[in-house]
N, C-alpha and C positions, 0 to 999 in steps of 0.2 A: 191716437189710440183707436185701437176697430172697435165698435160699439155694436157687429149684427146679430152676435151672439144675444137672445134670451130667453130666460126659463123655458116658454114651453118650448124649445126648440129640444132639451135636454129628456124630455116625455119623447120625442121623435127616433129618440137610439132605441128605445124601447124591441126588443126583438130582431136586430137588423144582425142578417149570419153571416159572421164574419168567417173565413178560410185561414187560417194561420200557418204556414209552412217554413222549415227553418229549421234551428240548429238550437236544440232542447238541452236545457242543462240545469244541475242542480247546485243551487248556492248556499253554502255550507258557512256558519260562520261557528266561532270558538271565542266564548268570551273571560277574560278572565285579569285579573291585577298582574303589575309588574311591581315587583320587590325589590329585585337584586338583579347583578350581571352575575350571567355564567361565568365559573372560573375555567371551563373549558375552552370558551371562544369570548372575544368582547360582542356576545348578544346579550339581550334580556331575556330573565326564563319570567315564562307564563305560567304562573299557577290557574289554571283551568276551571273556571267554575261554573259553566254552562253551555250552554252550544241550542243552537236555532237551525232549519232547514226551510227554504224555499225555491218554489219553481222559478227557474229563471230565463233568459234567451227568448226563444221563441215562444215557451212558455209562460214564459212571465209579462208578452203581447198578450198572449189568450186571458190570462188573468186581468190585466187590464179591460179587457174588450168586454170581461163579464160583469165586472166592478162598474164598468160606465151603464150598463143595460143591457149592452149585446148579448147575442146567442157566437160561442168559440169553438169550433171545429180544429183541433191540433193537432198534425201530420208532420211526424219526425222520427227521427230513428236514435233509437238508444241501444246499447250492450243487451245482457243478461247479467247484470253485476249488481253488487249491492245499492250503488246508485239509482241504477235504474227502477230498483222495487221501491227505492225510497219517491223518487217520480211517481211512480204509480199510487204509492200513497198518499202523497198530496193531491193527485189527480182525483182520486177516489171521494176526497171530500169538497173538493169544487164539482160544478156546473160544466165543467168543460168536457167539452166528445172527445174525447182522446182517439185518435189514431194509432197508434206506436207501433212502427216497426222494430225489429229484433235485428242486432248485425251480431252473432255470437260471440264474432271475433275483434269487436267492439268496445274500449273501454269508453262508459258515458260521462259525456263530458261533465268534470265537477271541477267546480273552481271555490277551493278551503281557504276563508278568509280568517286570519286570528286579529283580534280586538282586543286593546284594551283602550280603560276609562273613553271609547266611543272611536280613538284612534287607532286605525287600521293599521300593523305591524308588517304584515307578512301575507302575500296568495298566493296558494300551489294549486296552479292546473293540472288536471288529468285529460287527456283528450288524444284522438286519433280520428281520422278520415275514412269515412265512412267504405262497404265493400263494393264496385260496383252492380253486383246482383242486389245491393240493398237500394242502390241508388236508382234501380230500374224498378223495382217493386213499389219505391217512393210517388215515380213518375207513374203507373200505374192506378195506384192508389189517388194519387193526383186531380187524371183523368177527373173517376168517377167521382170525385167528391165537390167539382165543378157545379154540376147538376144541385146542389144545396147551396152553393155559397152566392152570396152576392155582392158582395167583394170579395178582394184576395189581398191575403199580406206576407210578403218573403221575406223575415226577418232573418240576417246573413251576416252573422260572428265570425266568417271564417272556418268555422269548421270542416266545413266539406258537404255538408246536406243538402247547399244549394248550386251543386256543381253544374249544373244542368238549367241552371238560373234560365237564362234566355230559351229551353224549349220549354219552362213552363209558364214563361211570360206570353209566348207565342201561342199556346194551348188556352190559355186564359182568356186573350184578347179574341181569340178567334171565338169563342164562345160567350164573349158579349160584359165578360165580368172585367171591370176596371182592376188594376195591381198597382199596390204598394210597396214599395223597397223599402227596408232600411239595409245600406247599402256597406259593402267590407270593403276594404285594399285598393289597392293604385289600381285596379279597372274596371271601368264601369261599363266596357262593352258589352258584357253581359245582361245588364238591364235596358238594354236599348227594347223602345215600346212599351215601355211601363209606363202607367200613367202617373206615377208621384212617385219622387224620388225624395230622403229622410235624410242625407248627411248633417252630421254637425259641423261646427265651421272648422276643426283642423282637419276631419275628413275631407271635406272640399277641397282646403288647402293643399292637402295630399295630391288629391288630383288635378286639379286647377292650378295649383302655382299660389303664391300668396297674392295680396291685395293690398294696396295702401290707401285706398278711398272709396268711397262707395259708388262710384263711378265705372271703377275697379274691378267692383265686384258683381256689379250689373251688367257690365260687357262680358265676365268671364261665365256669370249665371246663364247670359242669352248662347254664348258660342257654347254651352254645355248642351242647352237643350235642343237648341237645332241639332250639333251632332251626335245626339242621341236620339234625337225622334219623341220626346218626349213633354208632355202638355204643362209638368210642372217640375218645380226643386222647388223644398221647402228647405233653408239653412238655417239651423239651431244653432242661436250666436250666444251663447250663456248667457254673461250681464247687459248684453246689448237686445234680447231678445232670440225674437224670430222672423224670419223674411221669406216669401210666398212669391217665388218669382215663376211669371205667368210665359206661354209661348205666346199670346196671342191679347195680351191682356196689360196692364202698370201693373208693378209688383204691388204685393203688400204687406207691410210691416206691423209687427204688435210687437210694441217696448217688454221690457221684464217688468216686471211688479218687485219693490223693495220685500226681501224678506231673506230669514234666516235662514241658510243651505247648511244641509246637515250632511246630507249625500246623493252627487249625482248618480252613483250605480245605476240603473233602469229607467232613468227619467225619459232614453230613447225610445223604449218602451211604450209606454204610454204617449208619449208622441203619436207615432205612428197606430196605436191603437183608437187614438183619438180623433185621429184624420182618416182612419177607414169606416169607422161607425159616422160619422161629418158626412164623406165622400158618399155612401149607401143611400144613407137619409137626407142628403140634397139638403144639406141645411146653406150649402154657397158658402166658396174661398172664405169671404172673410169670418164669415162664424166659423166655420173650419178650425183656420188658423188663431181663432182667439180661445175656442176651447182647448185644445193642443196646448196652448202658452199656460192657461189657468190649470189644467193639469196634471201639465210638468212643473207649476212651479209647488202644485202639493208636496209632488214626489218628493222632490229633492229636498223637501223637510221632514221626512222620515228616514229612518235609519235602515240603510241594504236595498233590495230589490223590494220593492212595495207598490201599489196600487194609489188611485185615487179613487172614488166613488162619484156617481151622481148628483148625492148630498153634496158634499164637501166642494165640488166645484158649483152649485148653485148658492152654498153659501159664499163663498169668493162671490161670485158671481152680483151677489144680494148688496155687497161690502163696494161696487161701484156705482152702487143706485145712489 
């Protein structure tokens, strides 16, 4: 178990400005009992008795970053749609600098999850790819928001926002701020030069190939990082933990912590938001990698896209003393 993580190390996120860039989206849930089967199809009809809205995607980094202590800077592009103003309303009552670009012809990404008794039925996505005058306005806006940030984080759902991934990794780096991926789809030539890469393990597997030992998967971890040029992979292994594998360095491992998973929706999230406020404030790999693990293992005990706090991981934190 990594043990570098402590308390005051968690006073140290205190203020550190994170850059958030990415593919913003709003999560939409419907909550409601099942009674009966439709007689029109063999589905269940949901009688509807509530409904919840929160920031999610790249947005739902930013709300992480602010919940640990960070200061979140959010550059992404949304519609002019009803979603979008519902973004901006949630936006309105956090902490977070919103950026938002406008693509008119844009619907913003919204992913409707209907619920019942806490099981998830049904998701309908909304989304489309971004225009490329939005995409150049983004890289733009980019640029100048360098100049504030001190780290950078590319959260990349696939939508399309981060299409231009590797010229804003190359802008980054060349300007002295470390990048964080959390990383989409079978390639990852795009993040070559980044300093920390996020997959979870069937992401990896995606690109990697599978693994039958850990032998396995430290040979497949080193030939990823050399040919990417890049200083770390952190692999989010669910019940097996997480692993911090270094270019230059023995990897390192933090096991999972026994507890109740309620839902991983955004547990990525906060990952990655964890290891950029870690990365800024130099708290070192392995406290990195154990506040990351503590968490994300909040997360995934709360219900939808949700946050962890600085509290709440110092109390974990308190519970291995």
């Amino acid at each position: 178990m990594l043990s570098a993580l402590l308390p005051a190390h968690l006073a140290r996120l205190a203020g550190v400005r994170v850059l958030v860039v990415g593919d913003a989206m709003l999560d939409r849930y419907w909550f409601g009992a099942v009674e009966r089967i439709s007689p029109e199809a063999p589905v269940p009809v949901v009688a509807v008795g509530g409904s919840e809205e929160r920031l999610g995607g790249a947005a739902n980094v930013a709300r992480n970053v602010v919940a640990l202590g960070g200061q979140a800077r959010l550059l992404a592009i949304t519609g002019q749609d009803e979603a979008a103003a519902r973004i901006d309303s949630l936006l309105a009552d956090s902490t977070i600098d919103a950026r938002l670009l406008r693509d008119p012809a844009l619907p913003t990404t919204l992913k409707l999850r209907v619920l019942s008794r806490s099981q998830q039925l049904i998701r309908l996505d909304f989304e489309a790819r971004p225009s490329a005058a939005a995409l150049a306005d983004l890289q733009a806006a980019f640029a100048d928001a360098l100049a504030w940030a001190q780290v950078v984080v590319l959260s990349d759902y696939g939508k399309g926002t981060l299409a231009a991934a590797a010229e804003l990794i190359a802008l980054a780096r060349g300007r002295g701020r470390p990048v964080i991926v959390d990383p989409k789809g079978h390639n990852y030539a795009p993040y070559a030069g980044a300093s920390l890469l996020t997959p979870n393990r069937g992401e990896f597997a995606t690109v990697a190939g599978p693994w039958h030992s850990e032998d396995e998967l430290h040979e497949k971890a080193a030939d990823w990082l050399a040919r990417l040029g890049i200083e770390r992979l952190l692999v989010t292994r669910s019940e097996q933990g997480m692993t911090l594998f270094r270019a230059h360095a023995p990897a390192l491992h933090d096991p999972a912590r026994a507890r109740e998973v309620f839902d991983v929706s955004g547990a990525g999230d906060t990952v990655v938001a964890a290891l950029a406020l870690a990365l800024a404030a130099e708290l070192g790999d392995a406290a990195a990698v154990h506040l990351a693990n503590l968490a994300a293992g909040i997360v995934v005990g709360k219900l939808g896209t949700a946050t962890a706090t600085a509290q709440e991981v110092a109390a974990e934190l308190a519970k291995e003393d």
